[in-house]
DOMAR-768613 format. One line per 2 residues: number of its first residue (from 1); their letters; for each residue x, y, z of N, C-alpha, C, O, CB. Coordinates in steps of 0.1 Angstrom, whole numbers, padded with zeros to 4 digits. Glycine has a CB too. Example, Ala and Ser with C-alpha at 12.3 -4.5 7.8 and 13.67 -1.06 7.14 Angstrom:
2
1> as> 0132 -0057 0078 0123 -0045 0078 0132 -0033 0078 0142 -0033 0085 0113 -0045 0090; 0128 -0022 0071 0137 -0011 0071 0129 0000 0079 0134 0011 0080 0141 -0006 0057
This chain:
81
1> xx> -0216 -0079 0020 -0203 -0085 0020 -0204 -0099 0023 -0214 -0104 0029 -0194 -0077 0031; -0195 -0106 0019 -0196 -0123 0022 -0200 -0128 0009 -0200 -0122 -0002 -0208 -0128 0034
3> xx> -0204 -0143 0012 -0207 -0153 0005 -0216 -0161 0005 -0219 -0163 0017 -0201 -0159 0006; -0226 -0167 -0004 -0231 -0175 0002 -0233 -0187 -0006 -0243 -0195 -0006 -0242 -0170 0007
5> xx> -0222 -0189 -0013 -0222 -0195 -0024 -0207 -0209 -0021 -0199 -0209 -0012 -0219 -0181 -0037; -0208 -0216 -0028 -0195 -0227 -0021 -0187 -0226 -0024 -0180 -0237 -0025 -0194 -0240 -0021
7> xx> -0177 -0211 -0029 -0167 -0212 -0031 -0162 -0196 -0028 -0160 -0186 -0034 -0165 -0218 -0044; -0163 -0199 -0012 -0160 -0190 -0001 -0152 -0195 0008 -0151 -0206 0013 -0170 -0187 0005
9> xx> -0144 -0181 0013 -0141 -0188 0026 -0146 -0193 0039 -0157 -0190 0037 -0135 -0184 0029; -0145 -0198 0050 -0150 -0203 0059 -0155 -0192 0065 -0167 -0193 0069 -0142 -0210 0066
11> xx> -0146 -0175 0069 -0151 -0168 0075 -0157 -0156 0063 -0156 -0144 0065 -0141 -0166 0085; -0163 -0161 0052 -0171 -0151 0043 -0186 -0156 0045 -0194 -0148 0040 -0165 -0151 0025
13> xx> -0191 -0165 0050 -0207 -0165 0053 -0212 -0160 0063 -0204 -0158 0072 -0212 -0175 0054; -0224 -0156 0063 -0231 -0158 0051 -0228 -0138 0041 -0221 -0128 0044 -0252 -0163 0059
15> xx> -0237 -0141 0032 -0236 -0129 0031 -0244 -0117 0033 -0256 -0118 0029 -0232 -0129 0023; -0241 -0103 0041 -0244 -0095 0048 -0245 -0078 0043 -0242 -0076 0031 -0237 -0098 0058
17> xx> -0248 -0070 0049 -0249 -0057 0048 -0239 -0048 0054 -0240 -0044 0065 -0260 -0055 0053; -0228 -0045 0046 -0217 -0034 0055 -0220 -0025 0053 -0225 -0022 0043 -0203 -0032 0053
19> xx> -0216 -0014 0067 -0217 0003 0062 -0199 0003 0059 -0191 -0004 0065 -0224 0018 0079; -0199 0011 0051 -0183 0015 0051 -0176 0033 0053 -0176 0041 0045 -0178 0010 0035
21> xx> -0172 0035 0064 -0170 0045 0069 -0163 0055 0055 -0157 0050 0045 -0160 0042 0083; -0166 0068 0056 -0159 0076 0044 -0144 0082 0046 -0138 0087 0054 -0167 0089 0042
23> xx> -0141 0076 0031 -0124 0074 0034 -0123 0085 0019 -0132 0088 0010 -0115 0052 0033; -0108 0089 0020 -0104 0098 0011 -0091 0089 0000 -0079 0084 0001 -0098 0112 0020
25> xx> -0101 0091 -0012 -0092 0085 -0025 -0087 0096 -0033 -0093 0107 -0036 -0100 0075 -0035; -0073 0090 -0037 -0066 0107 -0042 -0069 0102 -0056 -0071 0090 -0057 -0044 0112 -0039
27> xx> -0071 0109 -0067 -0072 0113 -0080 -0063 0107 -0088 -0066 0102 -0099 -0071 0127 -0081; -0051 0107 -0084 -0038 0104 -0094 -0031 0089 -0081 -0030 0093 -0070 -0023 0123 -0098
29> xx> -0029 0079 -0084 -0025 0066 -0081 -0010 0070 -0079 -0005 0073 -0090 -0028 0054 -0092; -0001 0071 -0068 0013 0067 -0068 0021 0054 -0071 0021 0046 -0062 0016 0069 -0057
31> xx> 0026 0052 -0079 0035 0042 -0081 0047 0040 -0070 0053 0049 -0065 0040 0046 -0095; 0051 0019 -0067 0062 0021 -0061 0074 0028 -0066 0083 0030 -0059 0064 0011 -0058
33> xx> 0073 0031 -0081 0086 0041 -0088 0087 0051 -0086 0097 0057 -0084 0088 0043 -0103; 0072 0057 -0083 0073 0077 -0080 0075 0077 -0064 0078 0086 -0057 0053 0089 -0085
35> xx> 0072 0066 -0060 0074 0068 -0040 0093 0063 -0042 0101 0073 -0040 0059 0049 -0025; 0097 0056 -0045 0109 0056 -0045 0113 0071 -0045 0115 0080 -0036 0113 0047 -0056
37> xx> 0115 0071 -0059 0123 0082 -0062 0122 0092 -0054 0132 0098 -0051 0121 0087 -0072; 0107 0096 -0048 0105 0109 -0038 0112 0100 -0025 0119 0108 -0018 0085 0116 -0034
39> xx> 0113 0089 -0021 0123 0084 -0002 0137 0087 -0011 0145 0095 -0005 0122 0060 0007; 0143 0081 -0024 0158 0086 -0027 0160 0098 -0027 0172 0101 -0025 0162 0082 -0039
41> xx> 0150 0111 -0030 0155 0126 -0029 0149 0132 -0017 0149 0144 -0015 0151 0134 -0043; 0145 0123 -0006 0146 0131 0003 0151 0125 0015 0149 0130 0026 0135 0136 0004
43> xx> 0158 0112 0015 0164 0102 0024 0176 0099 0020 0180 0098 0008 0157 0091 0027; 0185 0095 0033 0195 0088 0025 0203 0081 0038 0207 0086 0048 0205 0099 0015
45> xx> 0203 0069 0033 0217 0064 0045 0205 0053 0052 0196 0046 0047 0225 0080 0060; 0208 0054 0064 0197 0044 0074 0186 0049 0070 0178 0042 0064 0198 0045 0092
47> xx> 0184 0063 0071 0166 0068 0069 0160 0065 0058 0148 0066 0057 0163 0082 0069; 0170 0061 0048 0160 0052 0034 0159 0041 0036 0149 0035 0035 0166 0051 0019
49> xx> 0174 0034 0040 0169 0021 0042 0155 0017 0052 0148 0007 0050 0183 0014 0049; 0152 0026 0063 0144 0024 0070 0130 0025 0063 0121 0016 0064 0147 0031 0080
51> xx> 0129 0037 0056 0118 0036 0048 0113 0028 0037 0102 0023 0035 0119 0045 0044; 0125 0027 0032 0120 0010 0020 0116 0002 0032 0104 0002 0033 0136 -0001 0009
53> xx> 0123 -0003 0040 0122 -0020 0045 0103 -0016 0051 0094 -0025 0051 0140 -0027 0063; 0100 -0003 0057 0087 0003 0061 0076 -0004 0049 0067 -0012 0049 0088 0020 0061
55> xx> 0081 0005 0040 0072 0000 0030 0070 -0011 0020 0058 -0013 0015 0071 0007 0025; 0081 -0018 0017 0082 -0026 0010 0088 -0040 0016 0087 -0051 0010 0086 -0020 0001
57> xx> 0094 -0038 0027 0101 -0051 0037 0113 -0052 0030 0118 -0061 0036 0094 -0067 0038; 0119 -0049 0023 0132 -0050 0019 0141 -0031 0016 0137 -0021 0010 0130 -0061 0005
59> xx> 0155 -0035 0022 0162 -0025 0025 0162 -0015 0006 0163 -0003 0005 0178 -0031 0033; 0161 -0022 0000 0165 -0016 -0014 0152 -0010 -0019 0151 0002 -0024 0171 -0027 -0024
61> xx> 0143 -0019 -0018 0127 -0006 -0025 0117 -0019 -0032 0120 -0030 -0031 0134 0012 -0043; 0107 -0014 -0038 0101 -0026 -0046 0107 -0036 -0055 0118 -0034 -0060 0094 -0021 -0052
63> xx> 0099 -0048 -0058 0110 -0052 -0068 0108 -0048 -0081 0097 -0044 -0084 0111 -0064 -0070; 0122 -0048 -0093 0117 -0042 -0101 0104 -0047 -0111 0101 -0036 -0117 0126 -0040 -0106
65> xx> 0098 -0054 -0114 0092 -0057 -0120 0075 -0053 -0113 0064 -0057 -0117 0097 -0069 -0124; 0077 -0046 -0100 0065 -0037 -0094 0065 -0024 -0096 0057 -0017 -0090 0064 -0038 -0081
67> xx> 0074 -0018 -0105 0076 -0002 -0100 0065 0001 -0106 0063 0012 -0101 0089 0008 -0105; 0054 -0002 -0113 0038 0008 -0119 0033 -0001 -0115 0029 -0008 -0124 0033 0013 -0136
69> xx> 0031 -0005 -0101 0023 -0012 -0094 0018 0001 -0082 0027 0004 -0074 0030 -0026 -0090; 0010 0005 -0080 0006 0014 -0067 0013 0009 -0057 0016 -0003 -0057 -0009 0015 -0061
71> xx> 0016 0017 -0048 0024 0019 -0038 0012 0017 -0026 0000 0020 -0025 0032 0034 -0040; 0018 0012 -0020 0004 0005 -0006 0013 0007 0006 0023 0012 0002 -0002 -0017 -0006
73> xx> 0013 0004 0017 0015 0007 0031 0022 0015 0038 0029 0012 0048 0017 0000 0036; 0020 0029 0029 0027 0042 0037 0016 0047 0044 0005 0048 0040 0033 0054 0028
75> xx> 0025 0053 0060 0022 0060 0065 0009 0071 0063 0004 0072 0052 0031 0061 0066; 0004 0078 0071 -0004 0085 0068 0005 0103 0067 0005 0112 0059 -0016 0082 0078
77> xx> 0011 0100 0080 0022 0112 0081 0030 0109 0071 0029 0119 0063 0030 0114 0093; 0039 0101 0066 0048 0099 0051 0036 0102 0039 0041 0105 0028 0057 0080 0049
79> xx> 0024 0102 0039 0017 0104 0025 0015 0119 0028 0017 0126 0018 0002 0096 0020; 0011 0127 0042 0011 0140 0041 0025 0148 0032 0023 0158 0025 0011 0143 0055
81> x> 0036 0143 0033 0049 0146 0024 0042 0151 0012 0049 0155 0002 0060 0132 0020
C-alpha cells in the first residue's frame, strides 16, 4: 500500500505491505434506486426522512442522477433487512 513515486500524497509513503482483515462481499451490488425504494416501502414520515439524511445526508434520498450508483454507508443492522 502507498507510494513511492511523486505523485502521492504526503501521508501515502513510502510504500508498504498490508494484511487486510476478511470481509464479506455480496454477489449482486445494491443501487441508491433499489435501497430507496426498499426505505420508501418500508418507512415513512420522520423514519424515512431519517434514513435518507443517514445515508445519503439529505432528507429526500440520492441525487437523481446517482440512482445506479451503489449504495455506500448503510448500516450493518439496516443491510441485515
Amino acid at each position: 500500500m502507498g507510494h513511492d513515486d511523486d505523485r502521492r500524497f504526503v501521508n501515502e509513503a513510502p510504500s508498504h505491505p498490508v494484511e487486510v482483515a476478511p470481509f464479506f462481499l455480496d454477489r449482486y451490488e445494491v443501487t441508491n434506486g433499489d435501497y430507496l425504494a426498499y426505505l420508501r416501502a418500508s418507512f415513512e414520515g420522520d423514519s424515512l426522512e431519517r434514513k435518507c439524511l443517514g445515508v445519503w445526508g439529505d432528507r429526500a434520498g440520492p441525487p437523481s442522477d446517482r440512482l445506479d450508483f451503489p449504495v455506500t454507508r448503510v448500516r450493518y443492522v439496516d443491510a441485515l433487512a
